[in-house]
N, C-alpha and C positions, 0 to 999 in steps of 0.2 A: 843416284847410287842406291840401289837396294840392299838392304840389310841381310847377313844370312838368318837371322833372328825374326826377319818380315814376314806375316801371314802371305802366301800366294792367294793372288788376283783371282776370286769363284766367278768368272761373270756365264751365270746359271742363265743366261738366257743365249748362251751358244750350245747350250746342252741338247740332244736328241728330245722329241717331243713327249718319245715314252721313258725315257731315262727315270727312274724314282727317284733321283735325288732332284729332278726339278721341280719339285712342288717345295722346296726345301725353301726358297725364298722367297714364295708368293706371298704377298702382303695381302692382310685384311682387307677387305670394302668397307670403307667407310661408310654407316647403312644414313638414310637421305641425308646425303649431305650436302643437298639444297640447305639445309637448315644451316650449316655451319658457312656455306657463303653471304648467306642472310645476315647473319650475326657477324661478319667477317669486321666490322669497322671498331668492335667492342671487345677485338682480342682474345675471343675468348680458346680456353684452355682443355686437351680432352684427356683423359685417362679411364683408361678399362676399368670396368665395374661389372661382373656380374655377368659376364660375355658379352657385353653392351658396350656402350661408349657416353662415358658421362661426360658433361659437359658445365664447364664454369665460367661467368663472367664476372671478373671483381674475387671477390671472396667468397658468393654465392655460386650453388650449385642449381640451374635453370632447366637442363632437359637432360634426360637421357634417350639416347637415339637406337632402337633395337628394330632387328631385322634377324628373326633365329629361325629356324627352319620347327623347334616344339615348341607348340604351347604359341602359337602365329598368332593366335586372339589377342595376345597382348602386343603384338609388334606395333611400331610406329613410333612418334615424340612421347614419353613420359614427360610431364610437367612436375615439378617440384613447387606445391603450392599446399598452402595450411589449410584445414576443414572451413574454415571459416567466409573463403572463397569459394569454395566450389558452385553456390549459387549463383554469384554473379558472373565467372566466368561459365558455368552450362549455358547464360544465354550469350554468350558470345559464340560458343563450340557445345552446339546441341550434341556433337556425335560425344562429346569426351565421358569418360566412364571412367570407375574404378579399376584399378588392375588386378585381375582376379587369382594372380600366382602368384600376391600376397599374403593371400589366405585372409585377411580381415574385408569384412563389408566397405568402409570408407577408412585411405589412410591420405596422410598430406603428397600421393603420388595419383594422378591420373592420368591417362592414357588418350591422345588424339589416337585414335586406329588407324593404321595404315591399309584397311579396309572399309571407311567411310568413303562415300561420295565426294565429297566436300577436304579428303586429307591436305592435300598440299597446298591449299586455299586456307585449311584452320591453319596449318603449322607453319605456315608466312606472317600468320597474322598473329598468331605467339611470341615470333620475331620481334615482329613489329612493336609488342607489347614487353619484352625483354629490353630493344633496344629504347622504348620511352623510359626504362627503369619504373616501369609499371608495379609498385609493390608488391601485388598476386602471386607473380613469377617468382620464385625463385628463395633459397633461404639457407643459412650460413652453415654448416656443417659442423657438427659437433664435434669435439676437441678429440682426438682420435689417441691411445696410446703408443707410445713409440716400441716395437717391436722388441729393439736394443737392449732399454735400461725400463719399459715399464713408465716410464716419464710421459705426461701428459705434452702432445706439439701442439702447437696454434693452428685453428682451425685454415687459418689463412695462408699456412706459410704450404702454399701451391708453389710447382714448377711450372714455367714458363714456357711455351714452346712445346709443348707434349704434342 
């Protein structure tokens, strides 16, 4: 039984192909999202960030995954890693770099480029290095204020399923 109160059924892919309101439900692309079947066994979590797609496993936050059409030089896996790393994981990932629409010289974010040689080869092996829980990778997000009341939320308290 349908409700007279019920939203009607949009199924927007019966629509004409030039129709404008079909672009009304096209979903994102998820940009490589080899990465996120890589890491599939560790749950992890995605939420918008920045027109990107960040990504968490646990309570840490490990990559962000961008694919923009400005500013392409920084596209590919962002790494979430502390200065104090960067040397030893350069020689793991010669191509990785700082991300330069940061505006600072070195910050704890670098960039696999999705215009290296070697991309999808380092950004498996990132994975790989996520899913050992390789300490380098990744690091807890700072306690962010709550919109509502101004009240400080736990860094952790992530939705599931995003």
């Amino acid at each position: 039984m349908v409700s007279s109160m019920s939203k009607p059924n949009r199924n927007m892919s019966s629509l004409p192909a030039g129709d404008p309101f079909s672009a009304l439900k096209r979903r994102k692309v998820v940009p490589h999202e080899f990465v996120l079947a890589a890491i599939a066994e560790l749950l992890p979590v995605t939420h918008p960030m920045f027109g990107c797609l960040a990504v968490y496993v646990d309570d840490k936050i490990v990559f962000i995954l961008r694919d923009k059409h400005d500013k392409s030089a920084n596209n590919g896996v962002w790494l979430a890693v502390s200065r104090e790393h960067h040397a030893t994981l350069r020689r793991e990932f010669p191509h990785m770099r700082s991300i330069s629409i940061l505006g600072k010289e070195m910050t704890g974010w670098q960039v696999l480029p999705v215009d290296a040689p070697d991309f999808e080869k380092a950004a498996l092996r990132a994975c790989e290095l996520v899913i050992a829980r390789d300490p380098r990778i990744g690091r807890v997000p700072k306690a962010r204020r709550s919109r509502k009341t101004g009240a400080k939320t736990p860094a952790g308290n992530l939705k599931r399923g995003s």
